[in-house]
N, C-alpha and C positions, 0 to 999 in steps of 0.2 A: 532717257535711258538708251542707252546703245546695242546693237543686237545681241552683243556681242556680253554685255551686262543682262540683258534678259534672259540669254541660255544659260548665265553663270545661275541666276536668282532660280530658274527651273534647278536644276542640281542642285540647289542647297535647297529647294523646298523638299525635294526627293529623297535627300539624305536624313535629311530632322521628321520623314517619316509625316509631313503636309500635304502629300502629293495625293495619296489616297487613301481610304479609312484602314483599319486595322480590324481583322478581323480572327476571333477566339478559337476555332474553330483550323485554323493553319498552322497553331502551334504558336512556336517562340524562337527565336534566336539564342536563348541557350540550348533549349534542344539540339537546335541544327549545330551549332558549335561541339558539342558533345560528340554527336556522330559525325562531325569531322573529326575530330580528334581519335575518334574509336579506327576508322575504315584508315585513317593515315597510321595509326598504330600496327593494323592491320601487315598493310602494304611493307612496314618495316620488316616484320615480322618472315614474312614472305620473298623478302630481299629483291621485292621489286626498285622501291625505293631508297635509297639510305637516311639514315635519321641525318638531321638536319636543323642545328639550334637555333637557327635563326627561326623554323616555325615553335618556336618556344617562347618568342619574345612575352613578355607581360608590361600590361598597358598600367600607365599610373594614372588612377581615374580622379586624380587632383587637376589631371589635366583636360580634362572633357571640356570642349566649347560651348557645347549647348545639349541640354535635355533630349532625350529621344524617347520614342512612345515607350511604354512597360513592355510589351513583349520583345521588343529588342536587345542589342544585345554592344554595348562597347569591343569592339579588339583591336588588336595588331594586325597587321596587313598579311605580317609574316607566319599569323599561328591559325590563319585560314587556308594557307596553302601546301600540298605537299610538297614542294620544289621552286625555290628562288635562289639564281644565278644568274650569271652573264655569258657572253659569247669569249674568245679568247681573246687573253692579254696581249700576244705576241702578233704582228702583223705577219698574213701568212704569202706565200709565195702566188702572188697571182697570176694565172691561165688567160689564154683569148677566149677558153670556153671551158666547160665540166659543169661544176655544180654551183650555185650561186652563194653568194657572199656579201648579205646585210649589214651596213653598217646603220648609223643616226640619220643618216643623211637619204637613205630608202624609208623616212618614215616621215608623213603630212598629211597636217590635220586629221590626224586620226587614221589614218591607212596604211599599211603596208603596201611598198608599189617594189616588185620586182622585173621592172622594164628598162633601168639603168642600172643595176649590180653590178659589180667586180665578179669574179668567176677564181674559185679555186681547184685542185683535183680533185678527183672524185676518193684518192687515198688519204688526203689532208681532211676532204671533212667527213668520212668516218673516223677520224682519229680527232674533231673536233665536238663531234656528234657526241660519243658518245660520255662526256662529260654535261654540254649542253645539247639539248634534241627540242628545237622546237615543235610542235605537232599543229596541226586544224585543229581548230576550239584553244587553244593556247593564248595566252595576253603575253607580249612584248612591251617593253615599256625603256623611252630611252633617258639615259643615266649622264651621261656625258653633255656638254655643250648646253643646249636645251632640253631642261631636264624635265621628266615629267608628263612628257607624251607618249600617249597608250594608243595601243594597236593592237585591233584580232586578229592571230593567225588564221585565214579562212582559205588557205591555199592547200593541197595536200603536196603540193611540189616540193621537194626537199630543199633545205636549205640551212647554212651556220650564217652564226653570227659574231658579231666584233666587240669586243670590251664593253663599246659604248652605248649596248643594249642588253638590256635586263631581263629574263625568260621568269612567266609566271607559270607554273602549275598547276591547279587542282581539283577538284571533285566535279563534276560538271551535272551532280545528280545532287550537291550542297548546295553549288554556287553558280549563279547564273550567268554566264558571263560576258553576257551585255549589259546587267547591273554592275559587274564589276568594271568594266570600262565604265561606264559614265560615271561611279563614284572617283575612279580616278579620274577624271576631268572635272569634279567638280571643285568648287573653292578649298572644302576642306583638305584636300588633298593636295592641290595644287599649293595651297599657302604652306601649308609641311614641305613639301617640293623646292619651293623659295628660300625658305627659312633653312635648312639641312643641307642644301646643295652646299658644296664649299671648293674652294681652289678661284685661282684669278684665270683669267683665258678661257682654257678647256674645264672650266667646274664640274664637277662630279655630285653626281647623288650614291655614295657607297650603299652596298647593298643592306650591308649592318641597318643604316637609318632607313632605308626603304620597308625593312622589313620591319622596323620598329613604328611605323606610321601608324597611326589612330583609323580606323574604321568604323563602319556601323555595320551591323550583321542584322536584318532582317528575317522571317518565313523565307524559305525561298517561294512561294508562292504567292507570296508579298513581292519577293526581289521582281518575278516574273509582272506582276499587277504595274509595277512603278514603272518599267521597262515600257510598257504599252501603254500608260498615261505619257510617259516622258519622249514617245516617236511618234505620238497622236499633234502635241504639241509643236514638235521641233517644226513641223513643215510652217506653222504658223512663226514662230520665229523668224523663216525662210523669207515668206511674204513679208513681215516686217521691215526686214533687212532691205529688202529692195524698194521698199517706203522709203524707211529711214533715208537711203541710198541719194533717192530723191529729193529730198529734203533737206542733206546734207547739199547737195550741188544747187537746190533751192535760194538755202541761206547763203550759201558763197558767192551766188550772183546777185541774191536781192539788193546787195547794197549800190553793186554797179548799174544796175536795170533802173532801180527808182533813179538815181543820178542824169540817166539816159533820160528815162520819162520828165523828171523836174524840166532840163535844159530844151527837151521838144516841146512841151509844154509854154517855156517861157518865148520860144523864137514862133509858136501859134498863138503869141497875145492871149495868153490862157490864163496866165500866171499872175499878171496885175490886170486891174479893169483900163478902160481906155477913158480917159479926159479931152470933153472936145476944146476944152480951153487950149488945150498943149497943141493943137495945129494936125498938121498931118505929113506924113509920107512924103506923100508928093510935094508940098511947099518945102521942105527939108530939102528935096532930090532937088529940086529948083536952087537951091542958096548954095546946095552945092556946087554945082554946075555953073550957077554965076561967079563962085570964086574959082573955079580950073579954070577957067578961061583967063580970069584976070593974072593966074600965076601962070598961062600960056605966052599971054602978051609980054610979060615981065622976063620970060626964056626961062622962067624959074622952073618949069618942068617940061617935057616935051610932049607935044599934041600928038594923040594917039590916033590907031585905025578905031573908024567906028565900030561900035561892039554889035554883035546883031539883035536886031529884034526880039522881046521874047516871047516864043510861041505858048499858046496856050498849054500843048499838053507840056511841055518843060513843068509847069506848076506844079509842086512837089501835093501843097496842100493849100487849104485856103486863109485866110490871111484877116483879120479884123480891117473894114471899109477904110478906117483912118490910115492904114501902113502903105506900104507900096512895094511891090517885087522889084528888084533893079540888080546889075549884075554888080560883080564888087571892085572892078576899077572905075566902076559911075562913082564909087564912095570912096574909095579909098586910092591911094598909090600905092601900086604892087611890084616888088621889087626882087631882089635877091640880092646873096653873097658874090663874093668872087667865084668863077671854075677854075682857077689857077690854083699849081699847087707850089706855092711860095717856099724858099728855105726856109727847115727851120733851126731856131738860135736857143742855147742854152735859158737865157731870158730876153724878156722884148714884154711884145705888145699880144695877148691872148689871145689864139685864131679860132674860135665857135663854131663847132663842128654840128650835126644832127645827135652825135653818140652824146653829146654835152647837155642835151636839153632835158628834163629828169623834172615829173612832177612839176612843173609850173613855175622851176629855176633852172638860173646854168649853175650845173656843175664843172665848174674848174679843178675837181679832184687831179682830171689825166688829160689838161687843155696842152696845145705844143704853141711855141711862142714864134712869132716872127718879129723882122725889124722894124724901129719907125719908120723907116722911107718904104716898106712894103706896104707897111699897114696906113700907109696916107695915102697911098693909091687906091687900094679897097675902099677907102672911105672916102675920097671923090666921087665914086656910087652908089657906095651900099653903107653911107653913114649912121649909126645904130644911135638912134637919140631914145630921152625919156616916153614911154608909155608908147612906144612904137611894140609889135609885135614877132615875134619868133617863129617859125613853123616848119617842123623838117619836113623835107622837099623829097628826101633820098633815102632808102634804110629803113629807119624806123619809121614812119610815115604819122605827120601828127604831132605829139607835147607842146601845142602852143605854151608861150610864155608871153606873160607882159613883160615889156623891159623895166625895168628901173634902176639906172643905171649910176655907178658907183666908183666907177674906173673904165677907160677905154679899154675896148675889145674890136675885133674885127670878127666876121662873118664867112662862112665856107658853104658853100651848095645848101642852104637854106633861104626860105622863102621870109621876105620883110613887108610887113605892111606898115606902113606909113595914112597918120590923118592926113589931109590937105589943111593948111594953115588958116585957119579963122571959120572953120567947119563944125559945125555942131553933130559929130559925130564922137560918140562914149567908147572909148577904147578898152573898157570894161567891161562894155556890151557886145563889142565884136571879138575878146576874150572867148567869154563864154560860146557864141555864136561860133566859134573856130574849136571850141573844146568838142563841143556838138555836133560837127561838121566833118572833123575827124573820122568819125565811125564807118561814115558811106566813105571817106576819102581813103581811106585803108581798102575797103572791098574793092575799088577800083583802079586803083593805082597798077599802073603796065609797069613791065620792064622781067628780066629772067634774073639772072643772080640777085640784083635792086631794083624793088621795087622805087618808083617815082611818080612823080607827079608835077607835069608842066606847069610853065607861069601861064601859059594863054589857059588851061584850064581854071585854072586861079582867077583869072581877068576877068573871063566868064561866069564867074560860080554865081548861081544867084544868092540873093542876100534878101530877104525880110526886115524891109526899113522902116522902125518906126518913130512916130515923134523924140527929139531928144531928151525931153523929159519923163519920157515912158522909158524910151533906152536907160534913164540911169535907176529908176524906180524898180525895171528889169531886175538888173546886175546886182542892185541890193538885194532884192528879193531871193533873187539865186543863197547870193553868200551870208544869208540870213539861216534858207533853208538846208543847204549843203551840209554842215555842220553835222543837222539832225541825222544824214546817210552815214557819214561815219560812226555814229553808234551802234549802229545796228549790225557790226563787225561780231 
């Protein structure tokens, strides 16, 4: 339930007369109906007020939603009040100063705020006034746009109002009129409000159906009990809301956080058990290293600066006895795209940008094309073969992708990792291991307008290497488990 659902559920307990006992000895809501009706006959009479049919309306009690205690009492919203109008039809001459000038738009969440007003003469709104006069203790209620929101006038500062707000009236020794605000904010009212509004755009709650709304008329000494249960509550609502709040931004990140946790999990040998039959680390980092030398000899790639030592404290975490720390040009060849910025051609050959990398594909939706003889020079270096890897370098920092490739493409300022040829290294595994890797490589990455991230940091990154048959038992494990984080949306 939403807090927002739990203040509606307080005002419909409050209305259907659940919120606190009823007691005999307060009287009845047709009493108090009665002596509104007598003291508003009165005031007629007296020519303080003018009559006014709208507080005549009559309620058709075929239409009641729900039972209310015995001593209360069914009405019209319009035959509890002496006085329901609006502010003027005409848009009036507005001033840099005088007297202030309420429209809909001076009314949130419940308050009236007179700190950005329009400003009329002080001769226009007594000639506004006195048709509509708002007073302190007064209900405001806006008709226009967003219909349906109540405000207490608790200001004595003088002020008119605009079409697009409603002026309540009445007895304030009948009707208490902080029960009467929160009846108007509660469902009952509100769903009339929805339902009666009419017009496209600027919809209208006319006064005719405001004044025709359904009410419940309590004691007023009941109205005043309900009042004090219902602001005992609300602060509890408050703290709610800032639970909820929590909890809200809880679940939105749960499903990213476990994902985090699963992939750290798998690169600490956490996540499958380790098999001494499957070898180790180090024998791995060995057969590597005996095949770069052999693809040295052959010129098939070229012999690098040695990488440096790695020092202890470098150790992110500890590491299961069989694996081995090693940086990731020991394992892998690290590459990049062209920095050239090539023409480009109506169609051609697809140039792979970082903005292209999207969730663990390229998207070609908004790829630019270059020519074949461009794109054969790019790929004299930066040849993008099966299950080689993606990873933007510039920008967006991160979306690895495994390749699998389906059509020639070329490569633009992103980073390429490459197996070495006849290497028992799972490209699966350093997938994930790069999806993972990502997170710190974002907090770190230099640069002012783009962010970046060097190849020699790359070269260097360490790596958690373990047997190749744990590497792929890994990677399963992962995309076994993954699945289950997206439910949890």
């Amino acid at each position: 339930m939403t807090p927002e659902q739990l203040k509606a559920s307080i005002l419909q307990y409050a209305i259907q007369g659940k919120l606190v006992e009823q007691r005999a000895e307060e009287g009845t809501g047709e009493e108090l109906f009665q002596e509104i009706e007598r003291k508003r006959e009165v005031l007629i009479k007296e020519k303080i007020i003018k009559k006014d049919k709208r507080t005549n309306s009559i309620i058709n009690f075929q239409e009641v939603p729900f039972d209310i205690p015995e001593n209360w009492m069914w009405v019209t919203l319009g035959s509890i009040l002496n006085k329901l109008t609006d502010g003027t039809h005409k848009t009036p001459k507005y001033t840099s100063t005088g007297v202030k000038f309420v429209s809909v738009k001076d009314m949130s969440n419940g308050f009236l705020s007179l700190e950005n007003t329009k400003y009329i003469s002080e001769e226009e709104h007594k000639e506004l006034y006195a048709r509509c006069n708002p007073e302190k203790e007064d209900l405001i209620l806006s008709k226009v746009g967003t219909t349906g929101v109540p405000a207490i006038v608790d200001t004595t500062e003088p002020f008119s109002l605009f079409v697009s707000v409603a002026l309540l009236k009445f007895d304030c020794k009948c009707i208490d009129v902080e029960f009467l605000y929160y009846m108007l904010m509660s469902p009952l009212v509100q769903a009339q409000a929805t339902e009666n509004t009419r017009g496209v755009g600027n919809k209208n709650w006319v006064l005719d159906a405001i004044a025709s709304t359904m009410v419940v008329l309590p004691p007023l000494v009941e109205q005043k009990r309900i009042v004090a249960k219902i602001e005992e509550l609300l602060p509890l609502v408050d703290r709610y809301a800032a639970s909820y709040e929590k909890l809200e931004q809880f679940n939105a990140k749960f499903p990213e956080d476990m994902k985090k946790s699963i992939l750290q999990y798998a690169i600490q040998g956490k996540l499958v058990e380790q098999r001494a039959e499957e070898g180790t680390g180090e024998e791995l980092y060995q057969q590597i290293q005996a095949e770069k030398q052999r693809l040295i000899a052959e010129k098939k790639i070229k012999k690098e600066k040695p990488l440096p030592e790695i020092a202890e404290n470098e150790i992110p975490f500890d590491i299961p006895e069989s694996w081995k720390w090693v940086r990731l040009s020991d394992i892998i060849d690290v590459r990049d795209g062209t920095h050239d910025s090539p023409k480009y051609v109506p169609m051609g050959i697809p140039l792979v940008t970082s903005k292209n990398l999207s969730n663990g594909t390229i998207d070609y939706g908004n790829v630019k094309y270059i020519t074949q003889e461009d794109a054969d020079k790019i790929n004299a270096r930066s040849m993008v073969d099966d299950d080689d890897i993606l990873f933007a370098m510039i920008g967006s920092i991160g979306n690895p992708v495994l390749v699998k490739k389906d059509s020639e493409f070329c490569i633009k300022n992103m980073a390429l990792f490459k197996k070495f040829a006849d290497t028992d290294i799972s490209m699966q595994y350093m997938y994930w291991f790069f999806f993972y890797a990502q997170y710190k490589l974002k907090k770190e990455a230099s640069g002012g307008v783009q962010s970046f991230i060097s190849l020699s940091r790359f070269r260097e990154y360490l790596v958690p290497l373990p047997p190749y048959e744990e590497q792929i038992r890994i990677a399963n494990k992962i995309e076994q488990i993954l699945p289950l984080c997206k439910r949890l949306k």
